[in-house]
C-alpha positions as CSV (number, residue, x, y, z in Angstrom):
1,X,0.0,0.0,0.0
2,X,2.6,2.7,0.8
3,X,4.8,1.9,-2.3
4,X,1.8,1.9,-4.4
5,X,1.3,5.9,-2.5
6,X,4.4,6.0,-3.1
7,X,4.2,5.7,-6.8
8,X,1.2,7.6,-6.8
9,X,3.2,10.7,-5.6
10,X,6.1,10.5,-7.3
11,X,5.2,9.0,-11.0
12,X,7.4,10.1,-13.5
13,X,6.4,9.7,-16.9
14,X,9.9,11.6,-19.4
15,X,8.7,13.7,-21.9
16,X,11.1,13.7,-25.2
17,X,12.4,17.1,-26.0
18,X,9.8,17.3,-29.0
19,X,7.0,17.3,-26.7
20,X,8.3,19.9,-24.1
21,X,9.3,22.0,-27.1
22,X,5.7,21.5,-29.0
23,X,4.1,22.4,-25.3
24,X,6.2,25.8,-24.8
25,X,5.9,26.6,-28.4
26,X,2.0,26.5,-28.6
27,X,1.3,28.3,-25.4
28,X,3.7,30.9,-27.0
29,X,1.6,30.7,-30.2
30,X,-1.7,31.3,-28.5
31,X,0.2,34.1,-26.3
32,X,0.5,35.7,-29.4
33,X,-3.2,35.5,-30.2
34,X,-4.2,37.3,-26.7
35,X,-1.7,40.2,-27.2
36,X,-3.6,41.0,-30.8
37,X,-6.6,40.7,-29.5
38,X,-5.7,42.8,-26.0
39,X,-4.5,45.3,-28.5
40,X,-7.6,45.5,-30.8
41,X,-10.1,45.3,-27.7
42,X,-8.0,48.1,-25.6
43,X,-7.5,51.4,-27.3
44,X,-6.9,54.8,-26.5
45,X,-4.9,55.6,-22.5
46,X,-6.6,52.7,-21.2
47,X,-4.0,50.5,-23.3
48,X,-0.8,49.5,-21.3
49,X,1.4,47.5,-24.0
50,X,3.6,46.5,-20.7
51,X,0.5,44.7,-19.6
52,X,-0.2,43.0,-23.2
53,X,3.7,41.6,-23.2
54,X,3.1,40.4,-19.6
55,X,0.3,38.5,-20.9
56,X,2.0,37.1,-23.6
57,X,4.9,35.7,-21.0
58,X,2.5,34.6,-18.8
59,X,0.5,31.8,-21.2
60,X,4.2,31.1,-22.1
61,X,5.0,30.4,-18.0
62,X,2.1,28.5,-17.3
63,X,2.9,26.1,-20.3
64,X,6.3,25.4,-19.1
65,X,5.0,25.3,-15.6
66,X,2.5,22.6,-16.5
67,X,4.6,20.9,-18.3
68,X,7.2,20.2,-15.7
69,X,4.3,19.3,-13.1
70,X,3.0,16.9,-15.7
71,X,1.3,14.2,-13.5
72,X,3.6,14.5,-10.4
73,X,1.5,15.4,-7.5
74,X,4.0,16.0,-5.4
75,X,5.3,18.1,-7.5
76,X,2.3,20.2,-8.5
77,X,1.7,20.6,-4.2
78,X,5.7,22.1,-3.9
79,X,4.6,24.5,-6.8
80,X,1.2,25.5,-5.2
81,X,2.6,26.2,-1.6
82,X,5.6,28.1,-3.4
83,X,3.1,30.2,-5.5
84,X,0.9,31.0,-2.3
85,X,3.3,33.2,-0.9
86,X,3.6,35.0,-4.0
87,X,1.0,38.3,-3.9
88,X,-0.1,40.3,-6.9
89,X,-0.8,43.7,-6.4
90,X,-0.8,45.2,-9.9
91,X,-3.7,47.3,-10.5
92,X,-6.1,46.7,-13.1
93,X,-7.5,49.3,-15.4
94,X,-10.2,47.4,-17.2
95,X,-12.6,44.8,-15.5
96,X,-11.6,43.5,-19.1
97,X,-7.9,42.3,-17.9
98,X,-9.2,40.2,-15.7
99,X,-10.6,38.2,-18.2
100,X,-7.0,37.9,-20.2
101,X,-5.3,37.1,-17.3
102,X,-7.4,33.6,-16.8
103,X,-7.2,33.3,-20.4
104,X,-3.6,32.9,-20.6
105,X,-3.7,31.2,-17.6
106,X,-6.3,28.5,-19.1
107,X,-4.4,28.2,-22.1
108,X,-0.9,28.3,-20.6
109,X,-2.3,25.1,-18.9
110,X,-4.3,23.0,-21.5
111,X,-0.8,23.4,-23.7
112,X,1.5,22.4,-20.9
113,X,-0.8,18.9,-20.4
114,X,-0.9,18.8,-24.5
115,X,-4.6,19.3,-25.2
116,X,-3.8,21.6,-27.8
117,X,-7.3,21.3,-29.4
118,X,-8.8,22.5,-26.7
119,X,-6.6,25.5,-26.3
120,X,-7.1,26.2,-29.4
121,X,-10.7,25.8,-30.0
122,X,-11.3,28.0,-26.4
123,X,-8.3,30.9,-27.5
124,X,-10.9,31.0,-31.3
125,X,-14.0,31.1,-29.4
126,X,-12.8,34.1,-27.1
127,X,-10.7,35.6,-29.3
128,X,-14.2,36.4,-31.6
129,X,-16.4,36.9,-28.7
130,X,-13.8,39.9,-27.3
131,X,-13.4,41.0,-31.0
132,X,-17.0,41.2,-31.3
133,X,-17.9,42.9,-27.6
134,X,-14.5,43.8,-26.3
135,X,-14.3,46.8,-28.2
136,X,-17.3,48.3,-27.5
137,X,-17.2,51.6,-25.7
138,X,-19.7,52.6,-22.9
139,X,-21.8,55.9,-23.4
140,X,-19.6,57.8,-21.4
141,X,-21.2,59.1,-18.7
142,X,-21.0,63.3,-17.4
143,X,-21.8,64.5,-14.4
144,X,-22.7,68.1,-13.6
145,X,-21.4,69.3,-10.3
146,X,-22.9,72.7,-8.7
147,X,-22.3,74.4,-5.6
148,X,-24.5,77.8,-4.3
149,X,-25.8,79.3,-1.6
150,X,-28.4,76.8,0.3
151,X,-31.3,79.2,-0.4
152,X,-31.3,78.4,-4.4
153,X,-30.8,74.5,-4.0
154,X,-34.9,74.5,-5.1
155,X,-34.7,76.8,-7.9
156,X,-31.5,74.9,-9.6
157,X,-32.8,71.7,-9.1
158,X,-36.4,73.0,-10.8
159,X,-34.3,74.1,-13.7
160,X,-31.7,70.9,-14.2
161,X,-34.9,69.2,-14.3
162,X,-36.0,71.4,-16.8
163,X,-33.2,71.3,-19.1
164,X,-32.8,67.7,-19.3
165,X,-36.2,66.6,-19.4
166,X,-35.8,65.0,-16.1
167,X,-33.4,62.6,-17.7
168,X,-30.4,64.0,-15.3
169,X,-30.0,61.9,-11.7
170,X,-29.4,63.5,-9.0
171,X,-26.7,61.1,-7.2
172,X,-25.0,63.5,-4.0
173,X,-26.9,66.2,-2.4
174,X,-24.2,67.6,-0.1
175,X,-25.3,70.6,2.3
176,X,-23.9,73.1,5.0
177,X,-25.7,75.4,6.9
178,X,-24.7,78.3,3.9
179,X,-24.3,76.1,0.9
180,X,-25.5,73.3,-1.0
181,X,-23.7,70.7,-3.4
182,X,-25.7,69.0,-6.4
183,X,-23.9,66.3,-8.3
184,X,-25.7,65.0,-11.1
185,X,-25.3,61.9,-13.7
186,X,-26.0,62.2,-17.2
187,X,-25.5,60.5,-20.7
188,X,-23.2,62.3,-23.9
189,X,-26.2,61.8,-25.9
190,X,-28.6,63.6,-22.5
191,X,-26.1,66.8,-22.5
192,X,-26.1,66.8,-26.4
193,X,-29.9,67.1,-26.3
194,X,-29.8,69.7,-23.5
195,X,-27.3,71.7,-25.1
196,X,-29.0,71.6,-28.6
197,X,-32.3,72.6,-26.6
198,X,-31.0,75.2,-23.7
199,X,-27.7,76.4,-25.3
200,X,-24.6,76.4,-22.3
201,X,-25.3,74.4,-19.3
202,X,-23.1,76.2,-17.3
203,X,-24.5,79.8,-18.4
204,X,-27.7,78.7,-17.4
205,X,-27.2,77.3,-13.9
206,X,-25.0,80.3,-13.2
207,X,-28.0,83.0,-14.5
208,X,-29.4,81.6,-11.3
209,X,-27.9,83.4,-9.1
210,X,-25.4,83.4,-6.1
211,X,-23.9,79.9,-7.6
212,X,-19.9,79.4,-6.1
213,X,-19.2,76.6,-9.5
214,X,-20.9,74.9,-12.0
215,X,-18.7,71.9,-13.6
216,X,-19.6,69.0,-16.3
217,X,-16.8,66.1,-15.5
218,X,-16.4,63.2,-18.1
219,X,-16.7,59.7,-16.1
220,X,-16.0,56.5,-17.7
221,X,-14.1,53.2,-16.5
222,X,-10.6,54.4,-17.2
223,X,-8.6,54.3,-14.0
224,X,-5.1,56.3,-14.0
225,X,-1.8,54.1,-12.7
């Protein structure tokens, strides 16, 4: 019973130096299909090429990885308790990254067992359903900040409502005993629509009266490094 635990644990089965190098090089391959398609779904600031090269090493890693762990369970136990102390605390921009990090992870692995099919066939299927969605941009959203004298809070929210048809949420109503702050969220295409309709935003609220600042901010899901 123990030799057979024994053998259990410590199975060796040699790969010849074709197989370790067809592993290594199809992870690489596949890495290669990720950093296009990080590069055609990311565009603009939010794209960090340092990132997209990381990616492509990492499906690389994973493939050797796997292939040295192979069926050894002893083995693949060292490698898990020497990879728990290991933390990762890189920041990521786009709920997107997450995504291509367990994609070269995935694949990294299927090619260091040498289930290249599936690798491949998964890599296709993502690889078209990021091409297809990935790259879609989100109506950017504005907000429209305001801060006056408490006394007009009634009259300026009567006129936001006004200008944008009621289509403008008011998310933060922040007040003092002398002043109050209105922060409201908005679509591109609502403020086009105001504009177009009630000329400057800004011009307006301020014709109000006894109004400190008036400011339209551009949110979206870009996060600075």
């Amino acid at each position: 019973m123990k030799r057979q635990i024994y053998e259990l644990l410590y199975k060796e089965e040699g790969l010849m130096p074709q197989e370790v190098a067809a592993h290594i090089l199809m992870a690489a391959v596949i890495g290669i299909v990720i950093y296009l398609s990080y590069a055609i779904s990311h565009k603009g600031t939010i794209y960090s090429k340092k990132f997209n090269v990381s990616l492509l090493v990492l499906t690389t890693l994973t493939g050797t990885v796997m292939t040295v762990i192979g069926n050894n369970v002893a083995l693949s136990l060292g490698m898990v308790g020497a990879l728990s102390i290991v933390r990762f605390r890189t920041a990521l921009k786009d709920s997107r990254d997450t995504v291509y990090v367990f994609w070269t992870i995935i694949a990294g692995i299927c090619c260091g067992v040498g289930d290249y099919l599936v690798a491949a066939i998964g890599s296709g299927v993502t690889f078209l359903l990021l091409l297809l969605f990935g790259a879609v941009k989100n109506d950017n959203r504005m907000l429209l900040i305001i801060r006056a004298r408490r006394n007009t809070g009634s009259s300026i929210k009567a006129l936001v409502f006004k200008m944008f048809d009621g289509n403008a949420l008011l998310r933060v109503e922040n007040t003092t005993a002398d002043t109050v702050e209105l922060i409201y969220e908005f679509s591109n295409k609502t403020l086009a629509k105001a504009q177009k309709k009630n000329g400057d935003i800004c011009d307006a609220i301020y014709n109000v009266g006894q109004v400190e600042y008036a400011n339209l901010v551009l949110q979206n899901d870009e996060v600075s490094s």
